[in-house]
Residue frames relative to the residue before (quaternion, step in Angstrom):
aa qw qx qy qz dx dy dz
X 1.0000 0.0000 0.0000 0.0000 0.00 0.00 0.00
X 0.7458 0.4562 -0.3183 0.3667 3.55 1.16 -0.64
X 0.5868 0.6297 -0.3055 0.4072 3.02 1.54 -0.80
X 0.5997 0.5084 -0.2984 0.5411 4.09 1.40 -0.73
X 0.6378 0.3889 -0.4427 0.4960 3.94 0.78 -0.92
X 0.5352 0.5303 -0.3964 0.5246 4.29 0.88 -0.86
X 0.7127 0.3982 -0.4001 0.4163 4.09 -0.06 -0.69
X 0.7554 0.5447 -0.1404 0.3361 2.98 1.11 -1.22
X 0.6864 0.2294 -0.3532 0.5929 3.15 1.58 0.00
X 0.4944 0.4578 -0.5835 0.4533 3.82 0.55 0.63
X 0.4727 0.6066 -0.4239 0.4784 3.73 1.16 0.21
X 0.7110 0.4707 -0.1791 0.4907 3.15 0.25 -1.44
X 0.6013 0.5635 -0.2778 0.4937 3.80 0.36 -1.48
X 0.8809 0.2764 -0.2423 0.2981 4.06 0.79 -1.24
X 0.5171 0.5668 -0.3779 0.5183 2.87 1.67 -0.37
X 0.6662 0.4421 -0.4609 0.3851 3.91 0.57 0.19
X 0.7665 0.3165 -0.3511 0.4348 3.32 1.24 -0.39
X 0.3493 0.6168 -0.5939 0.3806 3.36 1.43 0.71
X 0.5306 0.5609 -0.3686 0.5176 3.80 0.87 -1.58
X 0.9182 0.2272 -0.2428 0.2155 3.34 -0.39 -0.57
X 0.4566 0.5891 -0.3878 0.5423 3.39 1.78 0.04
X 0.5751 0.4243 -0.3573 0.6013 4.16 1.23 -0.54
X 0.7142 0.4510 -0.3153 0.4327 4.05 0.47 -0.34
X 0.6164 0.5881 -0.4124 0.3226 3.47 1.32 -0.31
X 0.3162 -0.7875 0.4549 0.2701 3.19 -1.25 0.22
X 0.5858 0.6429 -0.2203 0.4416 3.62 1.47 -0.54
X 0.3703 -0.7699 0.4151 0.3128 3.60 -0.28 0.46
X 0.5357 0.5581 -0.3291 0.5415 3.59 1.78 -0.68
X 0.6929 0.3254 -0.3754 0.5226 3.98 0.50 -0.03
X 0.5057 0.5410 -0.4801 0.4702 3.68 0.95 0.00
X 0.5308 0.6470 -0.2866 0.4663 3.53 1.19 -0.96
X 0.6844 0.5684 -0.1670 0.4251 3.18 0.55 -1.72
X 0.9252 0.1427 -0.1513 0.3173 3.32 0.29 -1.19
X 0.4547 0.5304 -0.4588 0.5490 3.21 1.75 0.56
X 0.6420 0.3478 -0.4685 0.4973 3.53 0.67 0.20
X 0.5666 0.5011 -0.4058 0.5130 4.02 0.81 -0.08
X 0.7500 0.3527 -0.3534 0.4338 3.90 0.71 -0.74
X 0.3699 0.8002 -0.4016 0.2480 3.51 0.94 -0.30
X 0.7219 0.3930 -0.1575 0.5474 3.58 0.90 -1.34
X 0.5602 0.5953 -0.3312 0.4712 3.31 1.07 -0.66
X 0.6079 0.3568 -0.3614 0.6103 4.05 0.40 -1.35
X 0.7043 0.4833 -0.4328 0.2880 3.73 -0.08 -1.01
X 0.5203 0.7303 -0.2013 0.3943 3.35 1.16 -1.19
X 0.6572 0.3906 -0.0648 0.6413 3.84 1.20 -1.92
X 0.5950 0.4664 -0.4391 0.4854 3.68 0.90 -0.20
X 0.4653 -0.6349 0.5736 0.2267 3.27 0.42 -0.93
X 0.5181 0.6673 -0.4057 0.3488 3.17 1.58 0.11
X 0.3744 -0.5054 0.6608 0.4096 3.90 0.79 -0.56
């Protein structure tokens, strides 16, 4: 049960900084938040 509420908010957590990496407008916060979502996708992969 903990492990699905934990997926479920590294889900939630990337799909906001996806939304907001497609709303940005600066190329240095693209930077930013593809280097912040990184661990996250890895994370939903299961990759560590």
């Amino acid at each position: 049960m903990v492990t699905l509420f934990y997926y479920a908010l590294v889900a939630f957590v990337s799909l906001l900084l996806v939304v907001n990496l497609v709303r940005s407008r600066s190329w240095e916060r693209d930077v930013l938040y593809v280097i912040v979502l990184v661990p996250f996708l890895l994370r939903l992969l299961r990759l560590k």
